[in-house]
KEBA-143248 format. One record per residue (C-alpha): x, y, z; residue in one letter. Coordinates in steps of 0.2 Angstrom, whole numbers, m for minus. Layout:
<sites>
SITE     X     Y     Z type
SITE     X     Y     Z    A
...
</sites>
This chain:
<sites>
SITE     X     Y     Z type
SITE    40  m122   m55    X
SITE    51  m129   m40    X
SITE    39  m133   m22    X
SITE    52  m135   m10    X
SITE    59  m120    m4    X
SITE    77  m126    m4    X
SITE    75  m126   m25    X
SITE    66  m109   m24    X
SITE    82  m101   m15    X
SITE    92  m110   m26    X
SITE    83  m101   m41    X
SITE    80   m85   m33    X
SITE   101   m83   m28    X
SITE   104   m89   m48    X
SITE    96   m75   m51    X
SITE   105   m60   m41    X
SITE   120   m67   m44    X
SITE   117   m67   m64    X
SITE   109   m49   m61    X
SITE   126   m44   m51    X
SITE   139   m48   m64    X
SITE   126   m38   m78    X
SITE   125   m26   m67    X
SITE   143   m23   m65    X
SITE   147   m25   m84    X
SITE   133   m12   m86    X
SITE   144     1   m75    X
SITE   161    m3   m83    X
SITE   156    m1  m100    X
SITE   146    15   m96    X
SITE   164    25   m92    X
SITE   167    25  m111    X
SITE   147    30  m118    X
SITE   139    45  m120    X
SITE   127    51  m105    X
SITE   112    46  m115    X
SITE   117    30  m121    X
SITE   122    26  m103    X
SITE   107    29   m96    X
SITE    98    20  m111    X
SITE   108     7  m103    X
SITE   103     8   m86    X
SITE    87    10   m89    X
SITE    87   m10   m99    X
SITE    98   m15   m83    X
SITE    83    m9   m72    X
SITE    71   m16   m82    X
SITE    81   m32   m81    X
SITE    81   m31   m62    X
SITE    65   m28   m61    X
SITE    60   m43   m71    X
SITE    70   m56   m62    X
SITE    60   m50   m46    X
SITE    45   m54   m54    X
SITE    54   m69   m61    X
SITE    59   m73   m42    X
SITE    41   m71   m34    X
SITE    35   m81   m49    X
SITE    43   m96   m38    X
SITE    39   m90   m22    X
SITE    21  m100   m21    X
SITE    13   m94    m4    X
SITE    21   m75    m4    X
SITE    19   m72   m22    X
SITE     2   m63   m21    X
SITE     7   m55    m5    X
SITE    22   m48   m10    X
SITE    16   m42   m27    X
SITE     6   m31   m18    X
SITE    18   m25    m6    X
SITE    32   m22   m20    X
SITE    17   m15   m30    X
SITE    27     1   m33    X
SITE    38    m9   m45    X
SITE    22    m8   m58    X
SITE    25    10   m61    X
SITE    42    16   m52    X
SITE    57     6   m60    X
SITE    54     2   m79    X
SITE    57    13   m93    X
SITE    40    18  m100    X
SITE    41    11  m116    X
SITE    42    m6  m106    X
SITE    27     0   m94    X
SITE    14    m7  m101    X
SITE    20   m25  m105    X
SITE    28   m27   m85    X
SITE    10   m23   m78    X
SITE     1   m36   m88    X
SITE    16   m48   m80    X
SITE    14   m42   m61    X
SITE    m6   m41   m62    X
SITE    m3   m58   m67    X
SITE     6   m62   m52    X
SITE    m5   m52   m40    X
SITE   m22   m59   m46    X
SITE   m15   m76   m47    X
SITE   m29   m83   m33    X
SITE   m26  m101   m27    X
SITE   m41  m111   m37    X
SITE   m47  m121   m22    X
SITE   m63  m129   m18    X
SITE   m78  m126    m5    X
SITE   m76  m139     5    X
SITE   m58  m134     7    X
SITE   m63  m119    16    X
SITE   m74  m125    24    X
SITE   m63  m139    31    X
SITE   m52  m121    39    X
SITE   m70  m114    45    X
SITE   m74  m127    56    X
SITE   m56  m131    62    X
SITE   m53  m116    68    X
SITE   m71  m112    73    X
SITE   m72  m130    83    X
SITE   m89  m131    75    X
SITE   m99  m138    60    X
SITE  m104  m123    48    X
SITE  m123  m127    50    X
SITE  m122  m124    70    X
SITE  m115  m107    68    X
SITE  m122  m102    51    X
SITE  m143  m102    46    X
SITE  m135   m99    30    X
SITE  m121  m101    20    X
SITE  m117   m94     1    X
SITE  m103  m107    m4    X
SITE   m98   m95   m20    X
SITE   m86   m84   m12    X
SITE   m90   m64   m18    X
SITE   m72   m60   m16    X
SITE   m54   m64   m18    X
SITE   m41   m58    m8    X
SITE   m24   m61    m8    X
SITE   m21   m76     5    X
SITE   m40   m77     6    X
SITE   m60   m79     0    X
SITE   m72   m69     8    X
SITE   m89   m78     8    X
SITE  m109   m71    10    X
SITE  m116   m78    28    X
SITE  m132   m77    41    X
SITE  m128   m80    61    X
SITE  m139   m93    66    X
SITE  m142   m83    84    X
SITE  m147   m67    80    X
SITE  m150   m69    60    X
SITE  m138   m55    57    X
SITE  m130   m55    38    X
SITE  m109   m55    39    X
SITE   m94   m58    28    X
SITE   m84   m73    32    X
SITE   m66   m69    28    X
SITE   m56   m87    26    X
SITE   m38   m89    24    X
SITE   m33  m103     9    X
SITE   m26  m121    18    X
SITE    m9  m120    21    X
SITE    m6  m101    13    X
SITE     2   m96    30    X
SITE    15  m109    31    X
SITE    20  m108    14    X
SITE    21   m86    16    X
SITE    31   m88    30    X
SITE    43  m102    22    X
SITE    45   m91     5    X
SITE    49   m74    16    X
SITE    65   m83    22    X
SITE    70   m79     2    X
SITE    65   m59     3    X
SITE    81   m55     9    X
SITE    88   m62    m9    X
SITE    74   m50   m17    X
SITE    80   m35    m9    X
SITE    96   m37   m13    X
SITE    92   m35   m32    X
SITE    81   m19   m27    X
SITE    95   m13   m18    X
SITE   104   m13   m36    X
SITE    93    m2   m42    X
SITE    88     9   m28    X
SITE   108     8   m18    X
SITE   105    21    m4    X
SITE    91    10     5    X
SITE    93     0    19    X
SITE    90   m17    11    X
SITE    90   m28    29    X
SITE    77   m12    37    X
SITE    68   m16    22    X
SITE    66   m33    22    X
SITE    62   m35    41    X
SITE    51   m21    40    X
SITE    41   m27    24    X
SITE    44   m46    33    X
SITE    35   m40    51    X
SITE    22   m33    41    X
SITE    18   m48    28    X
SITE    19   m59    47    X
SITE     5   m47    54    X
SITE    m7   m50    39    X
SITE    m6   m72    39    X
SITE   m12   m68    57    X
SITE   m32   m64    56    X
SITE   m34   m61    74    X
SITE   m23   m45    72    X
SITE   m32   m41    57    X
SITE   m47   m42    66    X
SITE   m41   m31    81    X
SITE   m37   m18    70    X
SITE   m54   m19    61    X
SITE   m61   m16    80    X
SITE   m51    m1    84    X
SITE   m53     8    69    X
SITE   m74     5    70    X
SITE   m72    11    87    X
SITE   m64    28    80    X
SITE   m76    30    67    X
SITE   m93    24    75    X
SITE  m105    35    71    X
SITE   m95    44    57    X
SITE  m105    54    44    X
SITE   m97    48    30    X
SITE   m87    35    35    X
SITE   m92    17    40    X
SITE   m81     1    47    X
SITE   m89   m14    48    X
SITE   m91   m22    66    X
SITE   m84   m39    70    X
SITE   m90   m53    76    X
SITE   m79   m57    90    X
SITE   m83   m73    96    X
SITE   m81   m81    77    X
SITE   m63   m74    73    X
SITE   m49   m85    75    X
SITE   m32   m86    65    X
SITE   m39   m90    49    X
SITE   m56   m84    50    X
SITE   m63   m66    51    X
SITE   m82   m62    52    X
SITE   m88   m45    53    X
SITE  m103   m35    49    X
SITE  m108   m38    30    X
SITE  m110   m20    21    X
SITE  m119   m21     6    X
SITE  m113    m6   m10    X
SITE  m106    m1   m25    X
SITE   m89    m6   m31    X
SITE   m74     8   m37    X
SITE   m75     1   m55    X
SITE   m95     4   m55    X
SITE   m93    20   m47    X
SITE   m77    26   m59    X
SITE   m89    21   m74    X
SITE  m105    30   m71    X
SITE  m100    43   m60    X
SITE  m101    62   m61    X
SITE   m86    76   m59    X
SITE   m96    79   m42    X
SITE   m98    62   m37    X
SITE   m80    59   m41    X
SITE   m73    74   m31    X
SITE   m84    70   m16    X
SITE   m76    50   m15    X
SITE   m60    56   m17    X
SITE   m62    68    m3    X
SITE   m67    53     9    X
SITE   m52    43     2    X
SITE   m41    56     6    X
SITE   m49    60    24    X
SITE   m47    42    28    X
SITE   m28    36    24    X
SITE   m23    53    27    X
SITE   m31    56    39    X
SITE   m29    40    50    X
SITE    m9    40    49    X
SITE   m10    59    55    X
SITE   m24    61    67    X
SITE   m24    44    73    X
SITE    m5    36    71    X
SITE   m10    21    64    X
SITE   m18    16    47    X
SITE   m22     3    33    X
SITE    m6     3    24    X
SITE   m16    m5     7    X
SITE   m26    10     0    X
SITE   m33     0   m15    X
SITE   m49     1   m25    X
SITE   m55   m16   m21    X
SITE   m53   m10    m3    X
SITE   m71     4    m5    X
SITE   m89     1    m7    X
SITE   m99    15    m7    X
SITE  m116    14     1    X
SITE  m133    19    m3    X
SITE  m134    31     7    X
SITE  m118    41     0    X
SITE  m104    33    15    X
SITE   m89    26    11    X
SITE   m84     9    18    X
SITE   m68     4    22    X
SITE   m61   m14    20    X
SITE   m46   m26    25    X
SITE   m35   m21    38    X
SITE   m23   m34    37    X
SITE    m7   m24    31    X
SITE    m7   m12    45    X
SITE     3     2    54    X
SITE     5     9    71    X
SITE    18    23    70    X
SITE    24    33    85    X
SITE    18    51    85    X
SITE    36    57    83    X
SITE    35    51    65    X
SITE    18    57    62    X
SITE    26    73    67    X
SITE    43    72    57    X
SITE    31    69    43    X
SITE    23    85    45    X
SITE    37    95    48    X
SITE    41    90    32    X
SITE    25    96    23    X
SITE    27   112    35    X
SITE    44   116    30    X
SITE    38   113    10    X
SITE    25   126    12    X
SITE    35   136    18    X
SITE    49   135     6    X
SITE    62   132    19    X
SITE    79   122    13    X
SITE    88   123    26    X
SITE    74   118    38    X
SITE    70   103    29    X
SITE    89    99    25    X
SITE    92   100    44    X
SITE    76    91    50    X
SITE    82    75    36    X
SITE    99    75    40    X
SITE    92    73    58    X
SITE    83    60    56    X
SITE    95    49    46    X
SITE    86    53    28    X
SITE   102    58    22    X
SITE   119    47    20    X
SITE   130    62    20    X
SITE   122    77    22    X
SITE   135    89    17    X
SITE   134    82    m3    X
SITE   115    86    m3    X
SITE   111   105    m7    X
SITE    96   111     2    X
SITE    87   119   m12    X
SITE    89   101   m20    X
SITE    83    93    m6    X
SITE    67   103    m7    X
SITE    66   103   m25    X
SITE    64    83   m21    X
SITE    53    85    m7    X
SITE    41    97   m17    X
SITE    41    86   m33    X
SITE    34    71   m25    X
SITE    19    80   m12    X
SITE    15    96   m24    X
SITE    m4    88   m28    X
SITE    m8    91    m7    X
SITE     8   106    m2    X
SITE     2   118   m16    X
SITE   m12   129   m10    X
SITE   m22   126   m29    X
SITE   m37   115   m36    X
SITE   m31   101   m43    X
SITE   m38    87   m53    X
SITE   m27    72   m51    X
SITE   m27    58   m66    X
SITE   m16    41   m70    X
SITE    m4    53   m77    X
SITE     2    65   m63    X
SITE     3    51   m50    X
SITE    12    42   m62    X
SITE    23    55   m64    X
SITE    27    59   m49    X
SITE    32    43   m45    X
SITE    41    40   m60    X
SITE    52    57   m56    X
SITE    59    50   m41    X
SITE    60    31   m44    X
SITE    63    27   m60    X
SITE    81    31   m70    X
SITE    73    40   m81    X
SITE    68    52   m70    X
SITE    73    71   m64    X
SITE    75    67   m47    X
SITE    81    47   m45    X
SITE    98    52   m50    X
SITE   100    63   m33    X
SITE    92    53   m22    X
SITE    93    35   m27    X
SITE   108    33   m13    X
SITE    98    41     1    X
SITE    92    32    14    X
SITE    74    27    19    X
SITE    72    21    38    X
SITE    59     9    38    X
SITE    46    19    50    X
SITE    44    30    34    X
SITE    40    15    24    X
SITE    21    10    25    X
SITE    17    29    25    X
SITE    26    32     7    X
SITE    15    16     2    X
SITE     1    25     8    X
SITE     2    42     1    X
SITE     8    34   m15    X
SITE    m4    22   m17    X
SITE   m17    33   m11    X
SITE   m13    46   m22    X
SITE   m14    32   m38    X
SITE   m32    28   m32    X
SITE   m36    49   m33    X
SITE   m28    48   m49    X
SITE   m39    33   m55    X
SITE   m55    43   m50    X
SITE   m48    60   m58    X
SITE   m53    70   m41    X
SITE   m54    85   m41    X
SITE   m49    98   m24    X
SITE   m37   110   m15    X
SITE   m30    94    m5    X
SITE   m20   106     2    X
SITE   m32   114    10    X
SITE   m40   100    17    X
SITE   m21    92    22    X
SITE   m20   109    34    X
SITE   m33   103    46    X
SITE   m21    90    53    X
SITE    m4    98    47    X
SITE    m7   116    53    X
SITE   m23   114    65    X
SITE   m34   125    51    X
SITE   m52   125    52    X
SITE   m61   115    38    X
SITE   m66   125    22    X
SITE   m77   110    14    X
SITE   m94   102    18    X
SITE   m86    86    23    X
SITE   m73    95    32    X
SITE   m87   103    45    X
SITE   m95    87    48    X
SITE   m80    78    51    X
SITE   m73    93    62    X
SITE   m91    92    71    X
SITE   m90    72    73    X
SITE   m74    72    83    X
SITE   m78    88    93    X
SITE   m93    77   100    X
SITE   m79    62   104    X
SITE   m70    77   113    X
SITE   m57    74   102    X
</sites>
């Protein structure tokens, strides 16, 4: 595999330009097939595409983790099905590919960027890590002043130099998504997914977030964000309150319907809710990001991929729900077309348009029960993403402005995680507290309703 980043460009441009000319071949000898056979044909050249971006972050060291997560739509949004199963293996591969590196290592970055030797800040010290993230280890720790237990969240050595180096090559990796997706603004993308990727390699941020969002849900019934330790955070290093509690894959094995419906709930409340009632959010709903307490709370984990959105696109967002529930076309056709959703508004009907926008947020815009599993969310990303579906066709040269970005993320990746956990409820129903105002028609609902009328909120 090449190290220096001159030979990763040179690998990674080899690549979209070899994907270009099959790309173009692809479209030239489609003017004489059948419709089916051309989009049998399309669907290999996307499949193509979207193995040469794994192929490309395969060489991209430092950011390959990173942007395996962030592209993680590509798992389930832009290969034929019969290939799905064979390019997940490949990009779990490249997202769990963790860095093997030793203890003394990390503990080489904890006292550097502390300024002191573990043993003077720590009465104890677990040197086996308990989890992995993906530019990190998070180790098991007592505070030697006031004996408190926290997590100590430690970037690998030199993983921020080498992200920041290997995202100098994203723009080359947009351009082969831009093949497949044309309508998207490949440079907004980049410098949005860029910013983003920037913000997570600093843990100070990361740790900033962490403290407002456990100033918002301090004293939450069901929700719990660990406190940092202020004083002990630095670029590389986060410490924070240790929570102890059950994993999603302990929980997705044992748990009942009840159980199931009740954690999804709180998932739901949290992303949701946090992007519309507070303008600003985790943009990395993932199971490994949960632990559910003893005493039935949900904790919430890693806040390094993280939004603040203005409240004018918290509100366009709802608009659109509103104008969904409502069954208004021209509404919605206006409110996009506004907003800069559309590259030409006058080719996109209206009643298509909210055909689109009610295939891909049905599960919360319907006002039924519904149990969510593997299958719906991947089919209703698989219905506007992938060539095979109803709805890429029509929308595949629409544009996405990159405000919008990290919130699509959310509600997909979020809706995956339900999926996981076969949920059950009227999300709908629950959606209308923030989107309409409505008071809540569940348990949680009330107590959450009662929480932030006692923050005079």
């Amino acid at each position: 595999m090449p190290t220096s980043r001159i030979r990763r460009t040179a690998v990674v441009g080899k690549l979209a330009a070899g994907q270009a000319a099959r790309q173009y071949g692809t479209k030239a000898a489609n003017l004489t097939r059948s419709e089916e056979d051309a989009r049998a044909a399309n669907a290999r050249r996307q499949l193509e595409s979207a193995e040469q971006i794994v192929t490309a972050l395969g060489t991209m060291k430092g950011a390959a983790m990173k942007l395996g997560q962030v592209l993680s739509f590509l798992d389930v949004g832009l290969v034929p099905e019969e290939h799905r199963e064979e390019f997940q293996l490949k990009l779990a591969a490249l997202r769990d590919a963790a860095p093997n590196v030793a203890f003394k290592d990390m503990k080489k970055v904890i006292e550097a960027d502390l300024g002191e030797k573990l043993k003077d800040v720590f009465s104890e010290f677990d040197e086996t890590a308990i989890a992995a993230a993906s530019i990190g280890q998070v180790y098991r720790a007592r505070l030697k002043d006031d004996g408190r237990e926290v997590a100590v969240k430690v970037q690998y050595p030199g993983v921020n130099s080498a992200v920041r180096a290997d995202m100098q090559n994203l723009g080359i990796i947009m351009r082969l998504i831009k093949r497949m997706v044309p309508g998207i603004d490949a440079q907004e993308l980049a410098d949005e997914i860029r910013e983003r990727v920037h913000e997570e390699l600093d843990y100070e941020l990361e740790a900033s977030n962490q403290r407002r969002l456990a100033r918002i849900f301090r004293g939450h019934p069901f929700i719990v964000i660990p406190e940092v330790v202020t004083d002990l955070c630095r670029e590389r290093v986060i410490v924070s309150e240790f929570v102890e509690g059950a994993g999603f894959d302990a929980i997705n094995e044992h748990a009942t319907d009840a159980e199931r419906d009740r954690l999804g709930e709180i998932v739901f409340r949290f992303y949701f809710g946090c992007m519309y009632r507070h303008h600003q959010f985790s943009g990395d709903p993932h199971p490994g990001n949960f632990l559910v307490m003893d005493d039935g709370r949900v904790c919430f984990l890693d806040f390094g991929l993280f939004k603040v959105i203005d409240k004018k696109i918290a509100e366009v967002e709802l608009e659109t729900q509103r104008r969904v529930d409502a069954g208004d076309a021209q509404g919605l056709h206006d409110l996009w077309a506004r907003e800069g959703f559309l590259n030409d508004a006058t080719r996109m009907d209206p009643e298509r348009l909210l055909e689109f926008a009610r295939y891909s947020t049905w599960w919360y815009t319907d006002d039924d029960e519904v149990r969510l599993s593997p299958q719906i969310a991947s089919e209703i990303v698989l219905g506007i993403s992938t060539p095979m579906g109803e709805h890429f066709a029509r929308m595949r040269h629409e544009n996405f402005p990159r405000e919008y970005l990290f919130g699509r993320r959310l509600e997909h990746m979020t809706l995956a995680v339900l999926g996981q956990l076969g949920a059950s409820a009227n999300w709908h129903r629950i959606a209308r507290e923030w989107t309409f105002g409505d008071a809540p028609v569940t348990e949680l609902g009330v107590l959450e309703t009662e929480f932030y009328a006692s923050r005079g909120r």
